[in-house]
Biopython code that builds the backbone (N, CA, C, O; Angstrom):
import numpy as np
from Bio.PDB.StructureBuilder import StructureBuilder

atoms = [
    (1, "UNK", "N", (24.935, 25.755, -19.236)),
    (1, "UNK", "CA", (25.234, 25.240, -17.920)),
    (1, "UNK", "C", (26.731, 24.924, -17.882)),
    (1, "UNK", "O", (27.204, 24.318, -18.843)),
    (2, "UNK", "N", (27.577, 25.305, -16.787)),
    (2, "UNK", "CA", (28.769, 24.829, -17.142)),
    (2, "UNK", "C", (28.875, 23.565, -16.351)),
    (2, "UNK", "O", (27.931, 22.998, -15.800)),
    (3, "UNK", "N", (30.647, 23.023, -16.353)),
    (3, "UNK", "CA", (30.654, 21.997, -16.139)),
    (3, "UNK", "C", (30.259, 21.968, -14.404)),
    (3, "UNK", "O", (29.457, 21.096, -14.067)),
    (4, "UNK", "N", (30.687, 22.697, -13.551)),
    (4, "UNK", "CA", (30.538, 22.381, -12.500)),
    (4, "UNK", "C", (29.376, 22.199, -12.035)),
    (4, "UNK", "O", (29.178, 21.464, -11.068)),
    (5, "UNK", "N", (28.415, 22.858, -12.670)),
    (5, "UNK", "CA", (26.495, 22.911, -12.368)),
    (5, "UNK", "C", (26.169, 21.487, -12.696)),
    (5, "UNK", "O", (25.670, 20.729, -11.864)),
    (6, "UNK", "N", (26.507, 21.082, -14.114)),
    (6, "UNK", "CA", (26.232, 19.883, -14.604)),
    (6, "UNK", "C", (26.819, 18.808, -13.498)),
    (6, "UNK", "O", (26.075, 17.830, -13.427)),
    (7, "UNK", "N", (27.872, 18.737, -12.684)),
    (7, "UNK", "CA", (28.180, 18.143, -12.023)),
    (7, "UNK", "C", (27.471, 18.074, -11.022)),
    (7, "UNK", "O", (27.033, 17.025, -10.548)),
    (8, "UNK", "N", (27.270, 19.269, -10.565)),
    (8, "UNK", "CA", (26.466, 19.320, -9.172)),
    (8, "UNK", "C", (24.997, 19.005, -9.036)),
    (8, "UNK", "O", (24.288, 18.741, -8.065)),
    (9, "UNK", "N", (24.750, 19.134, -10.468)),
    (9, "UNK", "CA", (23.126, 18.216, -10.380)),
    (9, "UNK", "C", (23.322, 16.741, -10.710)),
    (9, "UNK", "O", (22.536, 15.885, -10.304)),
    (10, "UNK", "N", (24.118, 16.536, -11.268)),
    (10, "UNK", "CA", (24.090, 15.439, -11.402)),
    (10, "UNK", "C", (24.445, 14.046, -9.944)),
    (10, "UNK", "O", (24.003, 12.922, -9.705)),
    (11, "UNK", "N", (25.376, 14.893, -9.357)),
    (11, "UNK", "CA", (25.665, 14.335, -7.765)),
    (11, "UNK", "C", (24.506, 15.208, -7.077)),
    (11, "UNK", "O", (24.896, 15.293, -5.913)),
    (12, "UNK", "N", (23.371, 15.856, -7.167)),
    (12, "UNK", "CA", (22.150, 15.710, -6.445)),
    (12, "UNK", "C", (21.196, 14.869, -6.954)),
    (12, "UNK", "O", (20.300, 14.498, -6.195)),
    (13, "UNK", "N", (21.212, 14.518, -8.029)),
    (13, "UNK", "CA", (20.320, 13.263, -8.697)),
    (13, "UNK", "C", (20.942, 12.299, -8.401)),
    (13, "UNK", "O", (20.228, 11.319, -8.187)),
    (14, "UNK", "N", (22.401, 12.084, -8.248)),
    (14, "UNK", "CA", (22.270, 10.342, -7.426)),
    (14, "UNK", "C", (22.605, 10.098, -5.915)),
    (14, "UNK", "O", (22.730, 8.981, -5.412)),
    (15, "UNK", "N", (22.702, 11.014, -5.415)),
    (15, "UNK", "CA", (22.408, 10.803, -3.984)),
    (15, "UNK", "C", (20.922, 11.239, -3.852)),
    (15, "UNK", "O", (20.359, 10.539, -3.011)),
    (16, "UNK", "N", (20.108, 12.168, -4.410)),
    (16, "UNK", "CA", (18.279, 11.861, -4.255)),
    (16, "UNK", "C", (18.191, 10.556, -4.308)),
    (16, "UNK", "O", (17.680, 10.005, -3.333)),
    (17, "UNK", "N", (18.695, 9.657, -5.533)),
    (17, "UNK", "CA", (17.733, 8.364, -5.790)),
    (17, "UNK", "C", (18.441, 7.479, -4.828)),
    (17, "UNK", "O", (17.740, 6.597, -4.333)),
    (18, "UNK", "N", (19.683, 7.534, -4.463)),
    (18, "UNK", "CA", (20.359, 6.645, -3.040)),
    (18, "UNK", "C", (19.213, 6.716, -2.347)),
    (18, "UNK", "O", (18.327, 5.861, -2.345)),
    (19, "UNK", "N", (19.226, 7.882, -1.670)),
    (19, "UNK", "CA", (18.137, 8.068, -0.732)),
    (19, "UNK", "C", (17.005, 7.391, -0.434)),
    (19, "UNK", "O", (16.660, 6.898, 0.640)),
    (20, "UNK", "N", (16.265, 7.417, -1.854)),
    (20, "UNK", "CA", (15.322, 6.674, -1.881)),
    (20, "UNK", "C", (15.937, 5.144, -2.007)),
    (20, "UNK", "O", (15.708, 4.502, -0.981)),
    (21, "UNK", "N", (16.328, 4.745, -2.550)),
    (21, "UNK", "CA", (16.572, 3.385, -2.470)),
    (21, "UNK", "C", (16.689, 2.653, -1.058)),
    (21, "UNK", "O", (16.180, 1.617, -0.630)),
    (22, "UNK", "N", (17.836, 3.892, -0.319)),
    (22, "UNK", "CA", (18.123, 3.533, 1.027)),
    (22, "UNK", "C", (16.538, 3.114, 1.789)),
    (22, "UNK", "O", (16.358, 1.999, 2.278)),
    (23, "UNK", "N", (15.727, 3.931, 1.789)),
    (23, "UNK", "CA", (14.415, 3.536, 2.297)),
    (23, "UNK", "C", (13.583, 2.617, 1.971)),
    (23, "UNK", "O", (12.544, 2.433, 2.605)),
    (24, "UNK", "N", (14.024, 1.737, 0.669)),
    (24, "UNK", "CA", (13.173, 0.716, 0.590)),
    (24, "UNK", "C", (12.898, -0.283, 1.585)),
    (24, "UNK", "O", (13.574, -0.367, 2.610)),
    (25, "UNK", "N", (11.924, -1.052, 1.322)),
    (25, "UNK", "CA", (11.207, -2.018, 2.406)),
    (25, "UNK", "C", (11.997, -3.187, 1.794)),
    (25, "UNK", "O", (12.557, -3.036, 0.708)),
    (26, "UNK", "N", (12.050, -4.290, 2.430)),
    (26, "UNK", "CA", (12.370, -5.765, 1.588)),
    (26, "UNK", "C", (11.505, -6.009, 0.604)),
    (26, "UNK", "O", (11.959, -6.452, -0.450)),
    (27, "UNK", "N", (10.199, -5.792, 0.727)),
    (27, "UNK", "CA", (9.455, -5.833, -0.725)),
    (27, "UNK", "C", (8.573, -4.574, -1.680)),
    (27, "UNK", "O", (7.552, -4.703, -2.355)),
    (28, "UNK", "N", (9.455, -3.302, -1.410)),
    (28, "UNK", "CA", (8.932, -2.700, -2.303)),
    (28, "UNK", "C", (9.114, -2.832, -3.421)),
    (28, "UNK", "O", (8.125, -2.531, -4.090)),
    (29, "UNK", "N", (10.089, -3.208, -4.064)),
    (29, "UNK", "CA", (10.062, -3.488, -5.541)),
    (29, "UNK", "C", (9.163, -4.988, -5.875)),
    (29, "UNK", "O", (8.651, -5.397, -6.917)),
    (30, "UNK", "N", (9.207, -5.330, -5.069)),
    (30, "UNK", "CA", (7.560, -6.573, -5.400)),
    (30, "UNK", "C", (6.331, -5.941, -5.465)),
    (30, "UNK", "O", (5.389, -6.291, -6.175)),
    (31, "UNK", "N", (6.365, -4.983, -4.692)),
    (31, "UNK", "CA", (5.029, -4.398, -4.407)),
    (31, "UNK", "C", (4.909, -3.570, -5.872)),
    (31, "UNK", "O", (4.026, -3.725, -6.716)),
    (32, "UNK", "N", (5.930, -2.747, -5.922)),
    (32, "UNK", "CA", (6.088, -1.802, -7.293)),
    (32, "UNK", "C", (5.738, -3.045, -8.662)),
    (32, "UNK", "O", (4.740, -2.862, -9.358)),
    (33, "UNK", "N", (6.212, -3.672, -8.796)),
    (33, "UNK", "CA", (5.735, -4.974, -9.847)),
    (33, "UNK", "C", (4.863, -5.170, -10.164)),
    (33, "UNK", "O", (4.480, -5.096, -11.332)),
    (34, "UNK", "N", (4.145, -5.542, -9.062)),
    (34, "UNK", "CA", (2.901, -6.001, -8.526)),
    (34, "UNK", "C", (1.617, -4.532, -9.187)),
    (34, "UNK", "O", (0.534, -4.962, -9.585)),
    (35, "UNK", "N", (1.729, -3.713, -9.220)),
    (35, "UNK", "CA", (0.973, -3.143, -9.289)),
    (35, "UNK", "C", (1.691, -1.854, -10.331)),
    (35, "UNK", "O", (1.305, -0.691, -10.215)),
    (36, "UNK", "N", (2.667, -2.216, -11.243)),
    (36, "UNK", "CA", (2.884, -2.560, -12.486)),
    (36, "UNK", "C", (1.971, -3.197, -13.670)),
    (36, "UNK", "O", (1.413, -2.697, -14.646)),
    (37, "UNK", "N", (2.062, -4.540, -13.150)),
    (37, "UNK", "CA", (1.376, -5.486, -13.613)),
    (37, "UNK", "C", (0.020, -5.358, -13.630)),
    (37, "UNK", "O", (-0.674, -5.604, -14.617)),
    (38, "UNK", "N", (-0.426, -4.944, -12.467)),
    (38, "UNK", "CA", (-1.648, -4.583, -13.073)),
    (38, "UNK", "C", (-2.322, -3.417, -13.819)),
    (38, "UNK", "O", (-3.416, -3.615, -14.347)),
    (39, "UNK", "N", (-1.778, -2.313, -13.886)),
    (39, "UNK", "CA", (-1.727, -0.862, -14.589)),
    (39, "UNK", "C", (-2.025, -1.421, -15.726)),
    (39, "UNK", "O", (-3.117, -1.187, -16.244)),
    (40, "UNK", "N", (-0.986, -2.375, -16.399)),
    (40, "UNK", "CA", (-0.416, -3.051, -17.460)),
    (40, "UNK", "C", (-1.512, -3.719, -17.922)),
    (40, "UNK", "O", (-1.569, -3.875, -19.142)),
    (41, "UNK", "N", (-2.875, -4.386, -16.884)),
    (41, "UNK", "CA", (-3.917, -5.397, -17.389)),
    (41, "UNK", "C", (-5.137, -4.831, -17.624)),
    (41, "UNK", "O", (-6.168, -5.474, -17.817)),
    (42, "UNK", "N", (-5.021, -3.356, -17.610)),
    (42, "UNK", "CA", (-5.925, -2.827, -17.416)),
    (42, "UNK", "C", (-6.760, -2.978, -18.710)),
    (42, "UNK", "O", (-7.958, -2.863, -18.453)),
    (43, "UNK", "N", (-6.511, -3.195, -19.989)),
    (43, "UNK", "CA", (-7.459, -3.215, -20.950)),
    (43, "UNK", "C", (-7.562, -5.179, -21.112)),
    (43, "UNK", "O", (-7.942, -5.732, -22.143)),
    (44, "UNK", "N", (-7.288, -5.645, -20.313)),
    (44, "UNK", "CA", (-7.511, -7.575, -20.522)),
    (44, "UNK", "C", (-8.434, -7.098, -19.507)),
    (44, "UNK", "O", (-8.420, -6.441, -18.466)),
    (45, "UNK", "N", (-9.743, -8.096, -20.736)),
    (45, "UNK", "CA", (-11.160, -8.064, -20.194)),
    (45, "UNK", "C", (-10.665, -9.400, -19.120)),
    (45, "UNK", "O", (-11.356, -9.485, -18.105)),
    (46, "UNK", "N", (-9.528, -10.443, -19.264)),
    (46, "UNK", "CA", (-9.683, -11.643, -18.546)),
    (46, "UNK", "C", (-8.924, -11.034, -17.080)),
    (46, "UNK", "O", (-8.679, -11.888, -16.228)),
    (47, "UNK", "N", (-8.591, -9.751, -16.805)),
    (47, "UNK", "CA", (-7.926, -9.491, -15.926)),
    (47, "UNK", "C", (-8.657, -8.912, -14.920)),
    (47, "UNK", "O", (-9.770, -8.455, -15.184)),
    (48, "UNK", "N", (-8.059, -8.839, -13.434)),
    (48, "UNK", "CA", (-9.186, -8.359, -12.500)),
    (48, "UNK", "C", (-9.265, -8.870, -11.118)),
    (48, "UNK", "O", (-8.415, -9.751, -10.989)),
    (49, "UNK", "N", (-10.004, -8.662, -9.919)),
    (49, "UNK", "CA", (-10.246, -9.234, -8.892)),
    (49, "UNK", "C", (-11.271, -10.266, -9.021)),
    (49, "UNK", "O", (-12.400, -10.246, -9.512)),
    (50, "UNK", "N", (-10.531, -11.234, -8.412)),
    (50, "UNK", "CA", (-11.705, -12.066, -7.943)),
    (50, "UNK", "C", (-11.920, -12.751, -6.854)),
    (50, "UNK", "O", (-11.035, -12.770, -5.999)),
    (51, "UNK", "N", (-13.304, -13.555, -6.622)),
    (51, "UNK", "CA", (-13.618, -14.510, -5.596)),
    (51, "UNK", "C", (-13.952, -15.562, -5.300)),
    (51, "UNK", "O", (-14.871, -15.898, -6.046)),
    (52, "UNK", "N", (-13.632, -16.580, -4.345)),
    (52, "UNK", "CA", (-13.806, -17.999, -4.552)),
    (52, "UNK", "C", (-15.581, -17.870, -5.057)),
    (52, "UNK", "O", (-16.126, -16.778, -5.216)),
    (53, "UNK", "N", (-16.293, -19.213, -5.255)),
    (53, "UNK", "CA", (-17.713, -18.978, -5.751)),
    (53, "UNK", "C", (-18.276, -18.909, -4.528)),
    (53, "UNK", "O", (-17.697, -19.435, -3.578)),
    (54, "UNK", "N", (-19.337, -18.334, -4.382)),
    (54, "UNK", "CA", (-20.137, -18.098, -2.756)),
    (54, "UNK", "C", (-20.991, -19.463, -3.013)),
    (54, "UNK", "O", (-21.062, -20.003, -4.117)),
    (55, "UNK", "N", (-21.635, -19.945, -1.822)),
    (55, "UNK", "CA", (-22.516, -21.093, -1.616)),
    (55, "UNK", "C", (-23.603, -21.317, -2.165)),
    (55, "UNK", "O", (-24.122, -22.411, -2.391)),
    (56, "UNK", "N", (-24.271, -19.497, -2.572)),
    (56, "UNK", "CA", (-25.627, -19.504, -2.597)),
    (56, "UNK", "C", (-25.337, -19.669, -4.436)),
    (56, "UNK", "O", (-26.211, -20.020, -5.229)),
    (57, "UNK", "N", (-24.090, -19.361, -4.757)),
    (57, "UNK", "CA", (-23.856, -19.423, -6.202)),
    (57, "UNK", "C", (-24.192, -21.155, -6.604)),
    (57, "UNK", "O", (-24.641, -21.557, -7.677)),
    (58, "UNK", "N", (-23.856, -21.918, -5.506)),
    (58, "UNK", "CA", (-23.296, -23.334, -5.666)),
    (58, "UNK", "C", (-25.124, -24.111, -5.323)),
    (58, "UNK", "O", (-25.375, -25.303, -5.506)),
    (59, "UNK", "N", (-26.184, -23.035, -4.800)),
    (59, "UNK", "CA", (-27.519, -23.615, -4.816)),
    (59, "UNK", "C", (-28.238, -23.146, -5.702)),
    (59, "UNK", "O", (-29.351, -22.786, -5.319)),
    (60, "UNK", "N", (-27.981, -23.005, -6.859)),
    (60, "UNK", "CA", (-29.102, -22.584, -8.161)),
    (60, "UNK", "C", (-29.326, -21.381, -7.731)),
    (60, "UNK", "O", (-30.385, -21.033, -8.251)),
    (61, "UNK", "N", (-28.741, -20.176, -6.775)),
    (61, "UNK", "CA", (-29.051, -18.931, -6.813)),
    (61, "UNK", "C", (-28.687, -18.218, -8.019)),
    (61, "UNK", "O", (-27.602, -18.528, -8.510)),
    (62, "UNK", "N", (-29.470, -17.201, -8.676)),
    (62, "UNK", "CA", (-28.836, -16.288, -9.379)),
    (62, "UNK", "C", (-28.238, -14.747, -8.642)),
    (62, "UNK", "O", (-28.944, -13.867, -8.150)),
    (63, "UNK", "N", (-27.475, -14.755, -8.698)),
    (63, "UNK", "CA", (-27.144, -13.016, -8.287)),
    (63, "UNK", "C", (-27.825, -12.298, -8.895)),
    (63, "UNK", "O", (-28.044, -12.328, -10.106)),
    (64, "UNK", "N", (-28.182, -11.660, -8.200)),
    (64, "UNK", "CA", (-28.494, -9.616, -8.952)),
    (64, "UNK", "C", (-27.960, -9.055, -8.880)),
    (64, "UNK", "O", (-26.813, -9.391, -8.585)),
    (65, "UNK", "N", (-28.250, -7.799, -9.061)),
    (65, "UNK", "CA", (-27.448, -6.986, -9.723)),
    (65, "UNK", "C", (-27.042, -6.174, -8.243)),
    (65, "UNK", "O", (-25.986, -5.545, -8.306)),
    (66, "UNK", "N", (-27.617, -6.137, -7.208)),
    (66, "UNK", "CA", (-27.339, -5.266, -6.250)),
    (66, "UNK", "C", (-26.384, -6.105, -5.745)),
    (66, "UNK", "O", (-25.272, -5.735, -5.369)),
    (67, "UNK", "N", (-26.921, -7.574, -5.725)),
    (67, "UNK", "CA", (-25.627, -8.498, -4.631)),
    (67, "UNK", "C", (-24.771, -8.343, -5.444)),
    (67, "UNK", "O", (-24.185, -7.559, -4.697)),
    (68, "UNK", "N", (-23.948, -8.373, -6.569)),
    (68, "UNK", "CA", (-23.016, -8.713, -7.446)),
    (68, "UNK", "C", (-22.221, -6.949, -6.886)),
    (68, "UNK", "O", (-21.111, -6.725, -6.404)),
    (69, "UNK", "N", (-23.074, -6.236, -7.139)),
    (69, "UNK", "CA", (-21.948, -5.004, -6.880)),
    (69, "UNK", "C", (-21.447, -4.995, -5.452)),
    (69, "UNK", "O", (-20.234, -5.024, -5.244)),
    (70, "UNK", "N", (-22.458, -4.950, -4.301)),
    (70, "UNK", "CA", (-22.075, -5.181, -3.392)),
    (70, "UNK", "C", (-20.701, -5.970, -3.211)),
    (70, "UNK", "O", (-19.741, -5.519, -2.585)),
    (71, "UNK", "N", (-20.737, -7.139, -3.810)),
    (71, "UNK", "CA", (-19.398, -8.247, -3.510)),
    (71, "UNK", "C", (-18.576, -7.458, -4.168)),
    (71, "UNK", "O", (-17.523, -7.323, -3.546)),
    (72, "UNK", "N", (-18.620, -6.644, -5.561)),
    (72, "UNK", "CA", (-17.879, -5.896, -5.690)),
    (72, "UNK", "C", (-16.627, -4.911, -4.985)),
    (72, "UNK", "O", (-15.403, -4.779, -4.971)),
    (73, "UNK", "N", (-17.747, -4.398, -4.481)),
    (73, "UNK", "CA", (-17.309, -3.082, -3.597)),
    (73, "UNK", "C", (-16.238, -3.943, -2.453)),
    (73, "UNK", "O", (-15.070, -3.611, -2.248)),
    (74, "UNK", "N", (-16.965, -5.142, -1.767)),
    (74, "UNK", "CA", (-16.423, -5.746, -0.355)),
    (74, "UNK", "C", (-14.869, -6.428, -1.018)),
    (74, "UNK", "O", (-13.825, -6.602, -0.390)),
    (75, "UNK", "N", (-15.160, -6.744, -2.575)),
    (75, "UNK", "CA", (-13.769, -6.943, -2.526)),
    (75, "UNK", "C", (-12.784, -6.322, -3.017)),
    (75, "UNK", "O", (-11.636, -6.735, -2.851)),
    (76, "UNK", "N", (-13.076, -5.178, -3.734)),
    (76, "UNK", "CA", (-11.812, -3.550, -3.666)),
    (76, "UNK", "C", (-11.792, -3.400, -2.616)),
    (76, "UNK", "O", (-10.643, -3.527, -2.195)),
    (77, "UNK", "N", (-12.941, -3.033, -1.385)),
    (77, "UNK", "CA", (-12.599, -3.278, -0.300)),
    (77, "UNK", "C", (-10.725, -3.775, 0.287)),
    (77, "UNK", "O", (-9.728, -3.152, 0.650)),
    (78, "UNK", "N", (-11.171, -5.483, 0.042)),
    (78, "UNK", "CA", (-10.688, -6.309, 0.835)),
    (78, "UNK", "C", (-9.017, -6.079, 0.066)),
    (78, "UNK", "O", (-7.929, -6.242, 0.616)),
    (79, "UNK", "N", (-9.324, -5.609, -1.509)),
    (79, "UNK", "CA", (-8.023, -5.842, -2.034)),
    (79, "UNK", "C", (-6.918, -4.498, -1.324)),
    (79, "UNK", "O", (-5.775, -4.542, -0.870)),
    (80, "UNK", "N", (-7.943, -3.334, -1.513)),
    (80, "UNK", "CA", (-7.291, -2.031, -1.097)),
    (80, "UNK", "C", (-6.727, -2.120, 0.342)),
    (80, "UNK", "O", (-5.906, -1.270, 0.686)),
    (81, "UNK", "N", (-7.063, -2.979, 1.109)),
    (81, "UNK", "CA", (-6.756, -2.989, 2.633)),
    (81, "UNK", "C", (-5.288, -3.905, 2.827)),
    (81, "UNK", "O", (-4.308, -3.834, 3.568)),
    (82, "UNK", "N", (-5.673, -4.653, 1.890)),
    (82, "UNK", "CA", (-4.849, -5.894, 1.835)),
    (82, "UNK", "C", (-2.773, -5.296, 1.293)),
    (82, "UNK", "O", (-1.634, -5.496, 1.714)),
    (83, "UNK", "N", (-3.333, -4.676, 0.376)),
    (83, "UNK", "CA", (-2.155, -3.970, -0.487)),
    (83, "UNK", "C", (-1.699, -3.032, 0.594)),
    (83, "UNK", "O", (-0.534, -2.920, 0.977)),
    (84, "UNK", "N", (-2.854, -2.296, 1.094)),
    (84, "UNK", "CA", (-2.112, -1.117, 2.177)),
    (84, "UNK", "C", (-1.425, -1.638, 3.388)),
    (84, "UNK", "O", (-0.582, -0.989, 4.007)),
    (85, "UNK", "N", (-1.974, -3.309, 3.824)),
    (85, "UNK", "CA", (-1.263, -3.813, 5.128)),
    (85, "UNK", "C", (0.513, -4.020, 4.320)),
    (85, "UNK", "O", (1.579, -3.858, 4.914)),
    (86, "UNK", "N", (0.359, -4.351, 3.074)),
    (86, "UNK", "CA", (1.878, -4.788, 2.213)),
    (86, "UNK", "C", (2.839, -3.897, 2.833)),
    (86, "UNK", "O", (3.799, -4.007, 3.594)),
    (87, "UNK", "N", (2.171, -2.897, 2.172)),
    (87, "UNK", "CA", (3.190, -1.096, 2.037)),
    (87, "UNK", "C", (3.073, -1.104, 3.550)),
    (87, "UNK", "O", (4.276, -1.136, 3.806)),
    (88, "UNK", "N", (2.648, -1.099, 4.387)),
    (88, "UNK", "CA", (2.858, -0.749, 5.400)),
    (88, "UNK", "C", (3.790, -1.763, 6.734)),
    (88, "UNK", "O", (4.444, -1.344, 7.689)),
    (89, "UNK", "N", (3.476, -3.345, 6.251)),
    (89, "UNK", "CA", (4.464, -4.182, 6.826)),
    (89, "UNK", "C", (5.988, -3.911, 5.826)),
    (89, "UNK", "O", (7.136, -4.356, 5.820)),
    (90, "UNK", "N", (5.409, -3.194, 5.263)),
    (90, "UNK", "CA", (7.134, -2.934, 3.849)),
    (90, "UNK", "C", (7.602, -2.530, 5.045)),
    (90, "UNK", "O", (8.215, -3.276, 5.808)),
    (91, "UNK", "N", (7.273, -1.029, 5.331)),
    (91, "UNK", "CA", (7.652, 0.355, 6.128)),
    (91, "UNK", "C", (8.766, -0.022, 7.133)),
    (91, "UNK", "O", (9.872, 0.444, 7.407)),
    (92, "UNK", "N", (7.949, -1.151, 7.605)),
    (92, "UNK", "CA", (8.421, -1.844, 9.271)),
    (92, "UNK", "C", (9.622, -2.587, 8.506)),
    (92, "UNK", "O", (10.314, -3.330, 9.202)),
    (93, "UNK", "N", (9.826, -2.509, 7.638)),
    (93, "UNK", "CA", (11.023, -3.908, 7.201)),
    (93, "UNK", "C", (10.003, -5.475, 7.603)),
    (93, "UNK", "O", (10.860, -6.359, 7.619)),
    (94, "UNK", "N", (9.438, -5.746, 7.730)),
    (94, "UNK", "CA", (8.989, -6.998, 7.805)),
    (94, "UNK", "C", (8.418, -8.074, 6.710)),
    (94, "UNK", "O", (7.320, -8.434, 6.286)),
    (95, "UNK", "N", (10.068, -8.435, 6.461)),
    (95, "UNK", "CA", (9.670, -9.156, 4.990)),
    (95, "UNK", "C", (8.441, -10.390, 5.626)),
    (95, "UNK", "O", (7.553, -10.366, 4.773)),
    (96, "UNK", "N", (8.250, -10.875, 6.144)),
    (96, "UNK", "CA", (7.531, -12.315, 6.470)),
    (96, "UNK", "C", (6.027, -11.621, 6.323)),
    (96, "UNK", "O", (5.171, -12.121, 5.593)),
    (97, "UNK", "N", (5.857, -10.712, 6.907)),
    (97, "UNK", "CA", (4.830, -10.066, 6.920)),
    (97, "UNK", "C", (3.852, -9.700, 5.559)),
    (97, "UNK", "O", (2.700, -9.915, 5.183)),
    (98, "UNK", "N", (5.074, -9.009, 5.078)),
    (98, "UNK", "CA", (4.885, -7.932, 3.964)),
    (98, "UNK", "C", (4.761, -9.061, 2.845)),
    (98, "UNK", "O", (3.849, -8.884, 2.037)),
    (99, "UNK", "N", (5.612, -10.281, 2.675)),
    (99, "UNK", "CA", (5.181, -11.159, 1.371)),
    (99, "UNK", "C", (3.909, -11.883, 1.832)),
    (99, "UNK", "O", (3.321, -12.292, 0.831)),
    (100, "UNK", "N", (3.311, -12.174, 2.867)),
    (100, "UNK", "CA", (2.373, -12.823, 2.768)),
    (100, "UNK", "C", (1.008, -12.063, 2.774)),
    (100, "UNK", "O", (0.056, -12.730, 2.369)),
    (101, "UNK", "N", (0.748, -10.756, 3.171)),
    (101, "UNK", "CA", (0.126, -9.813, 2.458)),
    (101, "UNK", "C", (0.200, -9.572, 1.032)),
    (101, "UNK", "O", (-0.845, -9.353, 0.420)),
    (102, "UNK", "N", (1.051, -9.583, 0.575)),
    (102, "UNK", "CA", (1.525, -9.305, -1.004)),
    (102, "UNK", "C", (0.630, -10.651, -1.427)),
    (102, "UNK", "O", (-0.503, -10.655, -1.909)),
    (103, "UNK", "N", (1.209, -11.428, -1.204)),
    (103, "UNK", "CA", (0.723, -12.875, -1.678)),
    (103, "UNK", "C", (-0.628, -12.322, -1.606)),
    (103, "UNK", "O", (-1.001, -11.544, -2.484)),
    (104, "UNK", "N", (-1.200, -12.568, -0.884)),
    (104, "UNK", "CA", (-2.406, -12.395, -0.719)),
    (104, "UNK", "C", (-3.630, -12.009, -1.585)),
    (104, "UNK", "O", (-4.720, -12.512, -1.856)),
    (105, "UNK", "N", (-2.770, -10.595, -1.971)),
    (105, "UNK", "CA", (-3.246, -9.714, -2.921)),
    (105, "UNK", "C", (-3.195, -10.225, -4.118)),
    (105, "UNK", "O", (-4.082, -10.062, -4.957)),
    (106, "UNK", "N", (-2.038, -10.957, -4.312)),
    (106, "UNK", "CA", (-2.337, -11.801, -5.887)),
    (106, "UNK", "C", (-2.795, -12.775, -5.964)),
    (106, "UNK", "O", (-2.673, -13.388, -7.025)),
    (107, "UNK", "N", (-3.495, -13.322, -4.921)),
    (107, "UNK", "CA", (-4.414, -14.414, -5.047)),
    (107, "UNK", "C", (-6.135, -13.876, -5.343)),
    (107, "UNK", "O", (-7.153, -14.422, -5.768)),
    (108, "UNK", "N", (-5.781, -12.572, -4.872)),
    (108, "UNK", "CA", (-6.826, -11.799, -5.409)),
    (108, "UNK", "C", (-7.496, -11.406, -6.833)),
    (108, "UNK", "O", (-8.601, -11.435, -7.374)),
    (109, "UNK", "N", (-6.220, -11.038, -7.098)),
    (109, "UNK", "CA", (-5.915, -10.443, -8.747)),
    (109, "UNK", "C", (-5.313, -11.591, -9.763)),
    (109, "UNK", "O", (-4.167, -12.032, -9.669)),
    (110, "UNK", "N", (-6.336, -12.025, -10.812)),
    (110, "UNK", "CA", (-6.047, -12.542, -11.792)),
    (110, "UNK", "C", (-5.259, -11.429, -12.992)),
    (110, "UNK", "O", (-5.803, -10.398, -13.389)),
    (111, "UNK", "N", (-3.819, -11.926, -13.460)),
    (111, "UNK", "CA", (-3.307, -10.920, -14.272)),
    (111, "UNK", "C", (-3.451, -11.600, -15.697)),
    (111, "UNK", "O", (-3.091, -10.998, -16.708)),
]
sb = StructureBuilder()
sb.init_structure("model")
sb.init_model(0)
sb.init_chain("A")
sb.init_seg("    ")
for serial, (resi, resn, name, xyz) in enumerate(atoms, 1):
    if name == "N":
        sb.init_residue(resn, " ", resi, " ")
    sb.init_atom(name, np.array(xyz, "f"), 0.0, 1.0, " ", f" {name:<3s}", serial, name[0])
structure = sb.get_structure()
């Protein structure tokens, strides 16, 4: 490669990543962290979604096995919706928005 090629990719690799940078949201690199961190927890058995205790937990109910997945599901659900309102108040620039969605989500996720 000579020098001028080497140059010229190299000034297309940092105006690509300008680019991208230029488009960040106020909290995409929180968001990027954020779900970092959890990639990262993936083998901590103590890591994970969770939920306040339900009522019927708090009257000598036992769960089964169908209710337990169910709450499951409703809260990937709730987490997947939650993360996508983030990225998407990111989009808008709306930091007020976008951290308290974020928040949200890690009140979800024990890391």
């Amino acid at each position: 490669m000579s020098k001028i090629q080497a140059t010229a990719t190299l000034v297309v690799a940092v105006l690509g990543l300008s680019a991208t940078l230029a488009y960040a949201g106020p909290c995409t690199a929180d968001i990027a962290n954020f779900e970092a961190a959890i990639r990262q927890s993936a083998n901590n058995p103590m890591a994970g979604l969770m939920a306040p205790q339900s009522i019927g937990a708090q009257l000598d109910r036992q769960p089964t096995v169908a209710s337990m997945k169910q709450e499951n599901e409703r809260l990937k659900s709730q987490f997947t919706s939650t993360m996508a309102r983030a990225k998407r108040l990111d989009k808008r620039g709306d930091r007020a928005g976008c951290s308290s969605a974020l928040d949200a989500a890690k009140r979800m996720y024990i890391l």
